[in-house]
N, C-alpha and C positions, 0 to 999 in steps of 0.2 A: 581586433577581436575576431574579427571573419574570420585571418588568415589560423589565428590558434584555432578556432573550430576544426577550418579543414585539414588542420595538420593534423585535428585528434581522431578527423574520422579517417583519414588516411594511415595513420595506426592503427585502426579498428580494422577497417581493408583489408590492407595489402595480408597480414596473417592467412583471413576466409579467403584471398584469391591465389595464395600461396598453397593453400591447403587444396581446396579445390582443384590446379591445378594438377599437383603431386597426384591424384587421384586418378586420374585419367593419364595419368602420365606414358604406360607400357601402352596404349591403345593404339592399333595402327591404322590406318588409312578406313574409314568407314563405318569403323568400329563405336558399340555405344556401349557404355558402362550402365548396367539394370538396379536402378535404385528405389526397383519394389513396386507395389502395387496397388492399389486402394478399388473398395467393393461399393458402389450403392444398390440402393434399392427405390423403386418406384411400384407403390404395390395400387393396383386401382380397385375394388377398396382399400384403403387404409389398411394397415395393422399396427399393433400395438409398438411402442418404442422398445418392449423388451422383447418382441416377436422377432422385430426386424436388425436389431443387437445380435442375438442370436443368431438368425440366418447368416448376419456376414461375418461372424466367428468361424460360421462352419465353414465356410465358402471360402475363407480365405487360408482356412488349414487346404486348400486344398494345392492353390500355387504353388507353381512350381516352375523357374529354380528359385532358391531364397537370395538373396540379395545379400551382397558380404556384409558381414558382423561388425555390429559398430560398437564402443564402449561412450558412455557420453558425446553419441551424435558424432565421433571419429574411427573411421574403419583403420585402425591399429595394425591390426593385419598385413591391410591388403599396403600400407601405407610401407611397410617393412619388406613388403614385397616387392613394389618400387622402387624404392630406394636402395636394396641390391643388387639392381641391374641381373646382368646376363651373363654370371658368374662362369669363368672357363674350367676351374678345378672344384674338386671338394673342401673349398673353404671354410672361414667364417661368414663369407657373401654366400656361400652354396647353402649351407647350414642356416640362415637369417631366410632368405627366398624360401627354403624349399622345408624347411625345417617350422619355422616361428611364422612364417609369410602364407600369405593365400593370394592364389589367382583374381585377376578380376571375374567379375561374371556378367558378362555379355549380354547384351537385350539381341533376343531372337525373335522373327516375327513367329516365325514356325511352331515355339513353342508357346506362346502366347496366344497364338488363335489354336493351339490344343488345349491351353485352358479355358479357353470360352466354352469350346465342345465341353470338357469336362465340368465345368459349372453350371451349364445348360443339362445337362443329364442329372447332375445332381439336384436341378429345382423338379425337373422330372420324377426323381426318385422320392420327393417330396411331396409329392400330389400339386404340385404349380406344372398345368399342360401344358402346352404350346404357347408358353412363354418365350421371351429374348433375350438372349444377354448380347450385350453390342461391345464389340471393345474399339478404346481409344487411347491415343498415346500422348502423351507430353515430350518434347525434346527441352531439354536446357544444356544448353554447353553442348559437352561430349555425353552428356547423361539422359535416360532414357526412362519415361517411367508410366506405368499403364494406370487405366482406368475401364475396371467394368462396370458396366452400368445394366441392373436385372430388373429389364421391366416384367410384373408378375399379377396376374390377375387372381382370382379366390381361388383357394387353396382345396382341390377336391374332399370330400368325406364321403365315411362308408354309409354305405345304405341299409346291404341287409348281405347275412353271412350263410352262406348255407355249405352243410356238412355231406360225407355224404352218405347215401340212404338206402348201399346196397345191404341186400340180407345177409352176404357173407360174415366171418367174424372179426377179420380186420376194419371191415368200414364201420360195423356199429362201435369198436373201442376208440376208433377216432372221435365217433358221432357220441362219443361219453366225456372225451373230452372239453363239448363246447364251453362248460360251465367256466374251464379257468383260460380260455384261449386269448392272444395277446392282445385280436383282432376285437374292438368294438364297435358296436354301431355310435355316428356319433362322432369317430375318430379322426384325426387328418391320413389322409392317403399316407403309407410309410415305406420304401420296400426293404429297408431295417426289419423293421416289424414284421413285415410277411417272413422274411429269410427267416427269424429267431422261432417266429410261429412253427414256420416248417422243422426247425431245430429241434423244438422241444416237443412237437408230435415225436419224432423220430427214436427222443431218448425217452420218452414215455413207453414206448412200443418193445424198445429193447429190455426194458424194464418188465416187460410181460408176454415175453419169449420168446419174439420177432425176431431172430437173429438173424435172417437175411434183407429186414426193410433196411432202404436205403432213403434219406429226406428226397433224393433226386425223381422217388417212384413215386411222391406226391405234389402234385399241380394247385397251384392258388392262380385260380384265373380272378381278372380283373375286367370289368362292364364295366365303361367309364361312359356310355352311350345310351345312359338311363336319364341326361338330364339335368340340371338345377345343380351342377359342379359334383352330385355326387359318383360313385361306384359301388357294384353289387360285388360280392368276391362270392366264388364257390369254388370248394377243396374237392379236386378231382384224384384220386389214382389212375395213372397211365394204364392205356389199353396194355402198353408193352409188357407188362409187367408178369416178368415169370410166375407159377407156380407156389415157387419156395416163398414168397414172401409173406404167401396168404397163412402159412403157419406156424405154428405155437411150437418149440423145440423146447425139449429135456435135457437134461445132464447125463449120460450113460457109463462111461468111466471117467475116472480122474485119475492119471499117471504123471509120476513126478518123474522125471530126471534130475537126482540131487547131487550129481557128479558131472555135468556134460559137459564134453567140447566135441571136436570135429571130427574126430575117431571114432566117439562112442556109437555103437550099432542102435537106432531108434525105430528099426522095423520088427523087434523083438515082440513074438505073442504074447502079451501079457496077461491073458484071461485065465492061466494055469499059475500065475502067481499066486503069495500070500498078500493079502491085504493087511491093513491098519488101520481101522474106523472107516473103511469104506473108500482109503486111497491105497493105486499101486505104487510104492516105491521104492523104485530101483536106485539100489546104492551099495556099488561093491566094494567099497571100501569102509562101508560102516562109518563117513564121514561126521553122521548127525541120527538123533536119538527121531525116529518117526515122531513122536510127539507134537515138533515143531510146528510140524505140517498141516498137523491137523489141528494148529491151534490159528496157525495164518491163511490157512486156506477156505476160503466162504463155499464154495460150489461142493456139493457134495450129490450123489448117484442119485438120479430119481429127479431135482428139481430143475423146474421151470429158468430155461435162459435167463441170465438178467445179468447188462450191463454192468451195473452198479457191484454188482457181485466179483465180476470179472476185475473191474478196477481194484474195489481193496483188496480181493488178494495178491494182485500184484505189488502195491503199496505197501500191504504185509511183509511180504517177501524182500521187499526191496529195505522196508526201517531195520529188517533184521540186524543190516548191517554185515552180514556173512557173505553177500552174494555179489558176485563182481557183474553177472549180467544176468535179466530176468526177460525172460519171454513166456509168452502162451497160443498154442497154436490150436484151433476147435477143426475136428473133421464128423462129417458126416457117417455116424455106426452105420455096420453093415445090416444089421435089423430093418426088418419092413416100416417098425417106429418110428418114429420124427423123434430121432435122440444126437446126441451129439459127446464124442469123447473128447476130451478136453485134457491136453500134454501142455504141463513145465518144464522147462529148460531151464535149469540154474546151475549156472558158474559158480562155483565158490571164490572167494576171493582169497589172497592169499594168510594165511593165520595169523603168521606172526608177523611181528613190525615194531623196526627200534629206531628214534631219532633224537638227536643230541641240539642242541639250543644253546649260542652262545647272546647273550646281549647287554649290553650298554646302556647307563639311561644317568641324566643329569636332570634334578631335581631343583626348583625354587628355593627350596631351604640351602642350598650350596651343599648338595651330597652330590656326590659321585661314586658315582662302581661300576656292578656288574655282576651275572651270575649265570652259571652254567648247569643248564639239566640236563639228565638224561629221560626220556620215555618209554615205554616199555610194553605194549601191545599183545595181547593174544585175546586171537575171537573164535569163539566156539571151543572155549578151554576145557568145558566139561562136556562137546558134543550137544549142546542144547542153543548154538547163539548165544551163552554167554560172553561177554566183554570183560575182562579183565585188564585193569590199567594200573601199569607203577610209574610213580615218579620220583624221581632220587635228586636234590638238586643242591646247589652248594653256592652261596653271595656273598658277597664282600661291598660294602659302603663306607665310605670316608667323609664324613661331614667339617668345614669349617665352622668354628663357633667366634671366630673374631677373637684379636689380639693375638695371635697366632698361636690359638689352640684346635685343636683339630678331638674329632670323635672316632671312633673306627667299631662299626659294628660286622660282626661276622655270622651267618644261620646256615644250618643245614641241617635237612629234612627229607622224609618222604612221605608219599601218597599214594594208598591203596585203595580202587575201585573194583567193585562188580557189578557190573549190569547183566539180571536176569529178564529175560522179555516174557516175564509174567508176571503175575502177584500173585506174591510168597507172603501166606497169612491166614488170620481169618477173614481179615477182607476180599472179599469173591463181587467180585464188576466186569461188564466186558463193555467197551466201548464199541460203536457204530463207525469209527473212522478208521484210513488208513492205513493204524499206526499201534501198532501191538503194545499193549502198556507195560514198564518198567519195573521192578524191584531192584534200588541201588545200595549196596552195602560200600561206607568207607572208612577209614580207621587213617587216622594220620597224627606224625610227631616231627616236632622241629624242635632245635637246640639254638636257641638266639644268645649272645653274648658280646658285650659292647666295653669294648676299650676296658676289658676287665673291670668294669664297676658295677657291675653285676650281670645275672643269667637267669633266662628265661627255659625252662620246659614247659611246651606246649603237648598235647594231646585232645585229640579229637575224632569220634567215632558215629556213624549215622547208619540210620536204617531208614530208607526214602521208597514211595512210590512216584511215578514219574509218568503223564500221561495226556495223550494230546486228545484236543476236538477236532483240531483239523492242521493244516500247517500253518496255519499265524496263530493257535489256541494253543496253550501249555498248562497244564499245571504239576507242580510238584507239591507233594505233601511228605513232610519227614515226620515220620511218628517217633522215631526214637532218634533223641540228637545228645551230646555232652561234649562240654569243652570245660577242660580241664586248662588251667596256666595257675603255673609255682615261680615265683620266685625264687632266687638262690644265688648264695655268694655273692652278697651284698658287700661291696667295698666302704670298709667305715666313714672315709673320706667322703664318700655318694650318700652314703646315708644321714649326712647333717644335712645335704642338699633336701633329701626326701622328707627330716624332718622340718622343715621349713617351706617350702615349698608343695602343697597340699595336691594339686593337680602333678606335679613332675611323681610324685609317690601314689596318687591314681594309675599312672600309664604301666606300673610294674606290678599292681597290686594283685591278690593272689587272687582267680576267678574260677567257678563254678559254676556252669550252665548246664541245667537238663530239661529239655521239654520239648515239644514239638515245634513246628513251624510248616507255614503254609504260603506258598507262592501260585501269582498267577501272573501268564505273560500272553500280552498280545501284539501282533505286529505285522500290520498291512502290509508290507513294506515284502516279509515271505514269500508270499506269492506275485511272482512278477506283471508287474502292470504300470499303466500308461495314466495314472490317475494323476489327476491334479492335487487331490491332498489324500495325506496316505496319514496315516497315526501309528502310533507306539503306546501303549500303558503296560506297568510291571508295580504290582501290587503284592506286597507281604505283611505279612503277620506274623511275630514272632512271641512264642512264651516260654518262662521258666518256672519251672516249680512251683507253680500257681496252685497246685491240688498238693502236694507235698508240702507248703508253707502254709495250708488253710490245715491242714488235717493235723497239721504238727502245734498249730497256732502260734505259728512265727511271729512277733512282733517285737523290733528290736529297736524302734521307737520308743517302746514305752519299756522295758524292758532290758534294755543298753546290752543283751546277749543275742547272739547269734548262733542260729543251727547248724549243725556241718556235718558234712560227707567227706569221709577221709582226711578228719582233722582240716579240711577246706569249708567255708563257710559258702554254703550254695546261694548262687541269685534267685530274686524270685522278681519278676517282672513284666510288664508287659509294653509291646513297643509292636508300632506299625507304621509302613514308610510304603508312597507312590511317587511314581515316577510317571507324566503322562507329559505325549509327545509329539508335534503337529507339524508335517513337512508338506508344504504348501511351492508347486512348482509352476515358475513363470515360463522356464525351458528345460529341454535337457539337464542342463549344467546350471540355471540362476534357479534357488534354491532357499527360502525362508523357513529355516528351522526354528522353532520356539519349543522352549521346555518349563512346565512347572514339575516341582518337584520340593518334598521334605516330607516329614514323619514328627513321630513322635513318641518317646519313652519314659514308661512310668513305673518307678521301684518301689517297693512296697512291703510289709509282711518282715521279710528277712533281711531286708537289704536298707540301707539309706539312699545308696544313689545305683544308675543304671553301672554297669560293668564298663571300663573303659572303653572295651574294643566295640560294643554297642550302642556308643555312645553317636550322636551328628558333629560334623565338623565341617567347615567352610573356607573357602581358598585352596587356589592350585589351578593346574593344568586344566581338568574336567566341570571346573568350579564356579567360584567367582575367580575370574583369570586376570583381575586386574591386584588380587591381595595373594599373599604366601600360603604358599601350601596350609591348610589344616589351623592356622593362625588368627583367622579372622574372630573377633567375636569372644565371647555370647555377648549380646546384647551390647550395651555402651562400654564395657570395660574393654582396655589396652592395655597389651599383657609388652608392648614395647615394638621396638622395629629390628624385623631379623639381621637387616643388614649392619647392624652394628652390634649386636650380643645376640645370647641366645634367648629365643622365646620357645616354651614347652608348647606340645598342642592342646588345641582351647574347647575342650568337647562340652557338647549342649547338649539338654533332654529333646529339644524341640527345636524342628529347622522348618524356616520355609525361603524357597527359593525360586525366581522364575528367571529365563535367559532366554534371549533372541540372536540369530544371529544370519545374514543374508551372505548367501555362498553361490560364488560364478567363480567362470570360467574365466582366465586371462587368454593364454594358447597353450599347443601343446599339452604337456601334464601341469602346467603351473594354474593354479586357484587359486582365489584370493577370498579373503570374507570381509565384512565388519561388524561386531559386538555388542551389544549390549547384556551388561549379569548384575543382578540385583538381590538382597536377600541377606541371611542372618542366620545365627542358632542361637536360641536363650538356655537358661536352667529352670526346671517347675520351682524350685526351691531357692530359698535367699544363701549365699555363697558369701560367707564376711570376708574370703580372701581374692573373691571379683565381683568386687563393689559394681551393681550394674548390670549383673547377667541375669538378674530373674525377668521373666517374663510379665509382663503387666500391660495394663490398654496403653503404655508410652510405645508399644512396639515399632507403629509407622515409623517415628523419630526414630528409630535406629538400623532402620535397611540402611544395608552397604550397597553403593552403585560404584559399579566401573566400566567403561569402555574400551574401545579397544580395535585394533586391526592384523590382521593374522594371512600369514603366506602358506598354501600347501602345496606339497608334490603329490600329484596321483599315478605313482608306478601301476597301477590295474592291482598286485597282489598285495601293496604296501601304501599306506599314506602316511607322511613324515609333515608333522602341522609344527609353525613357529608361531606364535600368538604376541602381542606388545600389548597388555593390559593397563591403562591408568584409571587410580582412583578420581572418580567425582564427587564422592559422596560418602564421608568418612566418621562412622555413626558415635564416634567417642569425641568430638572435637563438643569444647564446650560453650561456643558459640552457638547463637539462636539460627544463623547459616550454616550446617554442614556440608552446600556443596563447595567443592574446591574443583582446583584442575591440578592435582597432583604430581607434576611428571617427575617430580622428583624421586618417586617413590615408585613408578612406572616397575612394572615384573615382565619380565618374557619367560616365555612356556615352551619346553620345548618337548613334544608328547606323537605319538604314535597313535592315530585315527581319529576322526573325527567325535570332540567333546561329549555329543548326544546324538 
């Protein structure tokens, strides 16, 4: 009995002293592999456990070098790295080391007592004085691993703030400031907070005409020699400090350059020019309608400096979209005044622009194709920054339907935009941001026609305003929208199929939509930052002929007639769908996305049910990734399994869905994720030909789960995801068990960017 023991832990062994070895294996003479670092704290008083959690969070962002990358407790990497040896060509061994593989990383003393310096400066910068950090090292093996240890006594606070109190007029707008200043009595010592203080004096100032202060011309001394762990701070201006800084500056001209480059003559008098609301602009080529200008430019003759000013109209300039490079240069007028004239510099970028788009794409449901557009660009087409965009494009799809029948659908279409950067209306708004608001006009028609069993014309025309709060704030508002689809050329043969099949004769049916619709988007994620969790929400609301089917007194409920617009019977409905979205990051690259998400639509009036194409639908690539495109659902009913016939898509009045998914890095471009998608779509109404889909308090019992694990490439401009979804949880099975482990029935996705 002994001997099986020690033969079992000698199988336990030898792997960890095999591994461990491999590890240190490229290390030469002396050398120690750095396997990281660990922080205490010793605080004499006390502080709190979430005090001192914190502090060695900080403190340890601050080491430095990081210790190679492990994947479950094994450096992968560096393991790949040794094991290619000291490859003599550009092989596969050259390619595995220097490609897939990472160095080892070295224990230096050098750079480990720079970190002591540097975490001693940072309890400093904390208000912990003359404190210690001591460091100590551990050897195992060939491996090396530190320990600092922060002895730290009470943490300084402020005492009292003082401003300051000269009569000039820069120190008393400081001394106006105290009311919102970052500094409080009270506080812990910060020198964050000092720096941001000084920060936001600075763009306060600029804000009120100070165009030559600099944060650097104001001092926050610190008295830490008062006593009892606290500090006195008092905001001085440097003796040094020129002149110019003490005053208030004006706007005196504003000249555009709406043509420049490196030819153009910029020493031109301009004070004998014509003006345009109060700018000069020079533009010999008549490129752009003055208007423009004076619709994105904030600073105009006569006012008071201000930063804020400065930025959006650069902002302006830049959303236009016209402008390939924007500058602004302020000089001092020659006027006895304290004014300043104020020159743009804008490139136009080039007008026009055409690009052609080939692409491929294999679908869950066994389709295959492809389709090729063309694009079609011109900006500034009428001379005002407008955008005009065509798109012409041409697809072809081939779907299997089992027993060896095949479908072949073929569309082709195009797409006309305009973007005006204004609002064209009676709606008259200007926003405060940096970002000129939109009027978008579109009109678009497609010709769909499938295996000659019938044909679809589409048409569709909108009139949108478009406009942001800021760059993660968007809203669209389309006041005037219609979508038009006709059937036509109905194949007799398809049409038994339509008259039997109730939803396959939805997917074609003829549709009428006119009413507005309103979107809102937000997304942390715009502006670039280093956040630990960032969000997404996109919020809409959509309507039809809600005032057209009240005024007409549509009810075709009671009534069994229907109103129509061009011998088309108009929808009238109402539906609203979010989308909200939480990216929660442990690194760089490890990565916890979660999404809820669904909606809900309600017909009424004129209509019995919502329009197809309005309809929620569940399953697929973007979806639940473990069930077929668009198949899933509603509710308990099973419309069959794709992989052996065809199943029509399964659209519901009402969805909800929520999905998780954790996404790291493997090496190189290669990521990896793993899955969880959960969720459903019902019908408001009882459906006698899908027993199952209405909606009712049985809902829990019928969420669909599946799981799953997924490979991506991240080329930097492209991301190519394969996903392997299996059902767990299969809400039609009529057992009082629904979960299963499905692999039978397992989908893979194969899709272009990440799901959410």
């Amino acid at each position: 009995m002994k001997g099986s023991n020690y033969s079992v832990l000698l199988l336990f062994c030898l792997p960890v002293f095999f591994y461990s070895c491999s590890e240190t294996k490229s290390l030469e003479e002396g050398q120690y592999l750095y396997n990281g670092a660990s922080i205490k704290i010793n605080a004499v008083p006390p502080i709190s456990r979430s005090k001192s959690s914190a502090l060695k969070t900080e403190l340890a962002g601050l080491l430095r070098p990081k210790p190679n990358g492990a994947f479950l407790g094994i450096r992968v990497k560096l393991l790949l790295y040794n094991m290619a040896g000291k490859p003599k060509g550009k092989g596969l061994r050259y390619l595995i080391r220097e490609k897939l593989g990472e160095p080892p990383v070295l224990a230096s003393y050098a750079a480990m007592e720079k970190n002591r310096t540097v975490l001693q400066n940072r309890l400093e910068n904390r208000g912990y004085f003359k404190d210690t950090v001591i460091l100590d090292t551990i050897y195992k093996g060939r491996k090396l691993s530190a320990i600092y240890t922060a002895d730290v006594g009470k943490q300084y606070t402020i005492r009292n703030i003082t401003y300051p109190s000269s009569p000039d007029s820069l120190s008393q707008e400081i001394s106006r400031m105290a009311g919102k200043s970052l500094l409080k009595k009270g506080d812990p010592y910060n020198l964050d907070i000092i720096k941001n203080e000084r920060t936001r004096i600075d763009a306060h100032l600029k804000q009120k005409g100070y165009y030559y202060f600099r944060a650097d011309d104001l001092l926050i001394r610190a008295d830490s020699a008062v006593g009892d762990q606290q500090v006195d701070m008092t905001l001085v201006i440097k003796k040094s400090t020129s002149a110019e800084v003490f005053k208030i500056y004006r706007i005196n001209e504003v000249v555009v350059f709406a043509d420049y480059n490196v030819h153009v003559d910029t020493s031109i008098n301009v004070s004998d020019l014509p003006q345009f609301e109060g700018y000069t602009i020079i533009d010999s080529e008549k490129l752009f309608k003055p208007k423009i200008f004076s619709q994105a430019l904030v600073f105009k003759s006569g006012d008071v400096y201000n930063r804020r000013n400065q930025d959006l109209s650069l902002n302006r300039l830049i959303s236009l979209g016209v402008f390939k490079f924007v500058k602004i240069r302020f000089d001092e007028s020659d006027t006895a005044e304290r004014k300043l004239n104020a020159y743009y510099y804008l490139t136009p970028t080039e007008k026009k622009s055409i690009r052609f788009e080939v692409s491929g794409l294999t679908q869950s449901n066994d389709a295959n194709g492809g389709q090729v557009s063309v694009n079609w660009r011109n900006r500034n087409i009428f001379r005002g920054a407008e955008l005009l965009t065509t798109t012409v494009y041409f697809g072809y799809l081939r779907q299997y339907l089992g027993q060896g029948q095949y479908t072949n659908t073929t569309k082709l279409g195009a797409d006309i935009s305009l973007f005006v950067p204004r609002v064209i209306g009676p709606v008259k708004f200007q926003t405060n941001s940096g970002f000129i608001p939109k009027t978008r006009f579109n009109i678009g028609y497609e010709f769909f026609n499938q295996s000659n069993e019938y044909t679809l014309n589409s048409f569709k025309a909108g009139f949108a305003y478009i406009w942001k709060e800021s760059i993660t704030r968007e809203h669209t508002l389309e006041i005037f929208r219609v979508i038009l689809v006709n059937p036509t050329h109905i194949d007799s043969l398809y049409q038994l199929q339509l008259d039997t099949n109730i939803v396959l004769a939805r997917s074609i049916e003829r549709t009428f939509i006119i009413g507005p619709a309103y979107n809102f988007n937000f997304n942390s994620q715009l502006k670039p930052n280093h956040n630990k969790n960032n969000y997404y929400f996109n919020g809409n609301m959509d309507l039809s002929a809600n005032i057209l089917g009240i005024a007409s007194g549509a009810n075709v409920q009671k009534t069994g007639v229907q109103n129509t617009i061009l011998n088309v019977p108009y929808s009238q409905y109402i539906r609203g769908e979010i989308d909200f979205r939480h990216y929660l990051s442990f690194s760089q690259y490890t990565v916890l996305a979660s999404r809820i998400t669904g909606g809900m639509g309600y017909a009424y009036g004129n209509s019995y049910t919502m329009p197809f194409v309005k309809e929620f639908f569940v399953g697929g690539a973007n979806d639940i990734r473990a069930f077929r495109s668009r198949s899933l659902g509603p509710g308990s009913y099973y419309a069959g399994n794709k992989a052996t016939t065809f199943v029509a898509d399964q659209p519901g009045d009402i969805k909800m869905e929520i999905n998780s998914e954790l996404r790291f890095k493997l090496f190189s471009i290669v990521r990896w994720a793993f899955f969880v998608d959960a969720g459903n779509d019902w019908t408001l109404r009882y459906d006698s030909s899908r027993v199952g889909s209405q909606f009712t308090n049985q809902w829990p019992s019928q969420i669909a789960v599946g799981i799953g694990t997924g490979l991506r490439l991240d080329i930097s401009i492209l991301l190519l995801r394969l996903d392997l979804g299996i059902p767990v949880r299969e809400p039609w099975l009529t057992s009082s068990n629904k979960w299963v482990f499905d692999s039978k029935n397992s989908v893979i996705n194969f899709a272009i960017g990440y799901p959410f």
